[in-house]
C-alpha positions as CSV (number, residue, x, y, z in Angstrom):
1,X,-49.1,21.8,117.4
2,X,-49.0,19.1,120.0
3,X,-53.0,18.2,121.1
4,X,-54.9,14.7,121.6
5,X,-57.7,13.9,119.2
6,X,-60.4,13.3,121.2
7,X,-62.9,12.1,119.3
8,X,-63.8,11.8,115.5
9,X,-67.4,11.7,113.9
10,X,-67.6,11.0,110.2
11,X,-70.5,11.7,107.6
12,X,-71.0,11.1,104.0
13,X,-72.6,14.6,102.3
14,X,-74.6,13.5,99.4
15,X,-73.6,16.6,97.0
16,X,-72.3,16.1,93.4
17,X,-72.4,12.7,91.5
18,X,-70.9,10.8,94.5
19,X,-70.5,13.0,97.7
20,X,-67.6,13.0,99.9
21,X,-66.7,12.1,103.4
22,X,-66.8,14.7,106.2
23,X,-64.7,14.1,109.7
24,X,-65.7,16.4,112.5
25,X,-62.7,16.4,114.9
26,X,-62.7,16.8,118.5
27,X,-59.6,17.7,120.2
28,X,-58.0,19.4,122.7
29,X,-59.9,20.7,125.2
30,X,-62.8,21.4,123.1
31,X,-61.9,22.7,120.0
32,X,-63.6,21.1,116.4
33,X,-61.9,21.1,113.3
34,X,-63.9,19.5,109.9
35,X,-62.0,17.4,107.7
36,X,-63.1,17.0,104.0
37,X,-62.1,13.6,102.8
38,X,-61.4,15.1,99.1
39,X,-59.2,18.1,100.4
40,X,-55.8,16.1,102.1
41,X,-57.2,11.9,101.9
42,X,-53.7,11.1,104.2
43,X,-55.3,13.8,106.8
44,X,-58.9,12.0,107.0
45,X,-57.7,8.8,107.4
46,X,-55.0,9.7,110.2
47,X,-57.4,11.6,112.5
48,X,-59.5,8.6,112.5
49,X,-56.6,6.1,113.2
50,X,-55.3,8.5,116.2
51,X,-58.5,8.7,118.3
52,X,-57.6,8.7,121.7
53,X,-53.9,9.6,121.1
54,X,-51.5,12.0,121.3
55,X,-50.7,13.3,117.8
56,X,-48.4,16.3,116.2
57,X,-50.5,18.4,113.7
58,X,-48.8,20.4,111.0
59,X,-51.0,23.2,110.1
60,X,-50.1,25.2,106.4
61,X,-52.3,28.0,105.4
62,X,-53.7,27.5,102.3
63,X,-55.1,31.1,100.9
64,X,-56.4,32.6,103.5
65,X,-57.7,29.4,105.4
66,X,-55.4,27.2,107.8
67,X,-55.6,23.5,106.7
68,X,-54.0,20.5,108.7
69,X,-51.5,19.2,106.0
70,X,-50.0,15.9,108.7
71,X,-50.8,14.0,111.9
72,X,-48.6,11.5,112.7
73,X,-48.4,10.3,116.6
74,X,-46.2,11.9,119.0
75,X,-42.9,10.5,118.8
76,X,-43.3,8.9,115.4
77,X,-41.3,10.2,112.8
78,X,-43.5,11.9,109.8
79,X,-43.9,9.8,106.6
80,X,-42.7,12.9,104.5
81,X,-41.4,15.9,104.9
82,X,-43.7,19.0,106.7
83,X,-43.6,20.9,103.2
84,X,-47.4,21.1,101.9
85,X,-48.5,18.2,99.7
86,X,-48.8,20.2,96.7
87,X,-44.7,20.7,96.6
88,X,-43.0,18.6,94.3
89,X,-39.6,17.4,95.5
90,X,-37.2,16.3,93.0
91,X,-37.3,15.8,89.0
92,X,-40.6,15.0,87.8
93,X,-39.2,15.7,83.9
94,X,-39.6,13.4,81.2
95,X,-36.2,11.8,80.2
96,X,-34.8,12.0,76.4
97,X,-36.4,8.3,75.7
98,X,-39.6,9.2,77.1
99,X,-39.6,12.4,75.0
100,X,-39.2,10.7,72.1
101,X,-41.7,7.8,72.3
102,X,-44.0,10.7,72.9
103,X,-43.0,12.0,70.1
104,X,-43.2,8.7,67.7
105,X,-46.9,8.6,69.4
106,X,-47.7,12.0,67.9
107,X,-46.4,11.4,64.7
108,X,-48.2,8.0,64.9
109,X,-51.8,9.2,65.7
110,X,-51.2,12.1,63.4
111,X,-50.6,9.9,60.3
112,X,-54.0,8.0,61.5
113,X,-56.1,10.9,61.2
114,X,-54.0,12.2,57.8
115,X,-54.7,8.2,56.5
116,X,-58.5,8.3,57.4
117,X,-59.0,11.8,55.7
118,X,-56.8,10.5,52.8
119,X,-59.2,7.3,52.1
120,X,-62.4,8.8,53.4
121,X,-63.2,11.2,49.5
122,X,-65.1,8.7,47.4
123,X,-65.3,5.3,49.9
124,X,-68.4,3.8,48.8
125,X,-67.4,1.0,51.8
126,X,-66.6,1.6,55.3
127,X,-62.7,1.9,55.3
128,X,-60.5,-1.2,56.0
129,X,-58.8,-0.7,59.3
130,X,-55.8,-2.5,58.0
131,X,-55.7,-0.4,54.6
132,X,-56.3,2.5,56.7
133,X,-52.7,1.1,59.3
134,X,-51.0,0.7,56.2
135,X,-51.7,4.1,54.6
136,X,-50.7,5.8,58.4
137,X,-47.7,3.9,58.6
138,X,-46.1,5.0,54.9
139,X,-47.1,8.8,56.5
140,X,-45.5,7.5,59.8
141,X,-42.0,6.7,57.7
142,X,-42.0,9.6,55.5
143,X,-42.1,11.5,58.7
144,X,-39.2,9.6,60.3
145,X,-36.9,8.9,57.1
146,X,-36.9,12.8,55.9
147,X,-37.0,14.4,59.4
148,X,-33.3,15.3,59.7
149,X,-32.5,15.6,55.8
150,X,-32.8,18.9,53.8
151,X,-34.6,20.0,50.8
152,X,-32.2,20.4,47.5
């Protein structure tokens, strides 16, 4: 939808631990839309930045409730595509390394826990952190050195 943004009024509602940011936009001739800074951030910024202008609104319904998802200025080209914001395009995967460095940080913080419960019975001291390392890392390479062998 083509309009011109005729005005925008901005307030702060004090709800919650910080509030948010409300634009009421006038455009058209007449017509109000409210803005929630929290719902589409790109939205509430443009709408204040176009005052005055010419702009091209994308409108995406969202549920049962029609939400402006861009405004960029007539003739400008949009900074992405008119798909809703919540579409992810292309691979957002993990790759193999990634995977596995997860994985050696699972194993890692695993054989922490198993070390601290391991020297916890009986400590008459508070447990030495680096005792405590040591301990998690002989878990950490049992893990690693058996983990593609077989029992006999």
């Amino acid at each position: 939808m083509q309009t011109k943004i005729n005005s925008v009024n901005v307030e702060h509602v004090s709800k919650g631990r910080t509030g948010y940011d409300v634009a009421t936009v006038n455009y058209g001739d007449g017509k109000e839309k409210k803005i929630m800074s929290f719902a589409n951030p790109a939205v509430f910024a443009a709408v204040q930045e176009f005052v005055g202008q010419e702009v091209e609104i994308t409108v995406t319904k969202n549920g049962q409730y029609f939400e402006w998802s861009a405004v960029t200025a007539v003739g400008a080209k949009p900074a992405s595509s008119s798909a809703p914001a919540t579409k992810v395009t292309g691979s957002n995967y993990e790759t193999a390394a990634e995977r596995a460095a997860r994985q050696v940080l699972i194993v890692k913080q695993s054989s922490l826990s198993a070390a601290v419960a391991s020297l916890t019975p009986g400590a008459k001291a508070a447990l030495d952190p680096n005792q405590v390392i040591e301990v998690a890392q002989k878990f950490t390479d049992f893990v690693f050195d058996n983990q593609l062998t077989t029992p006999e």
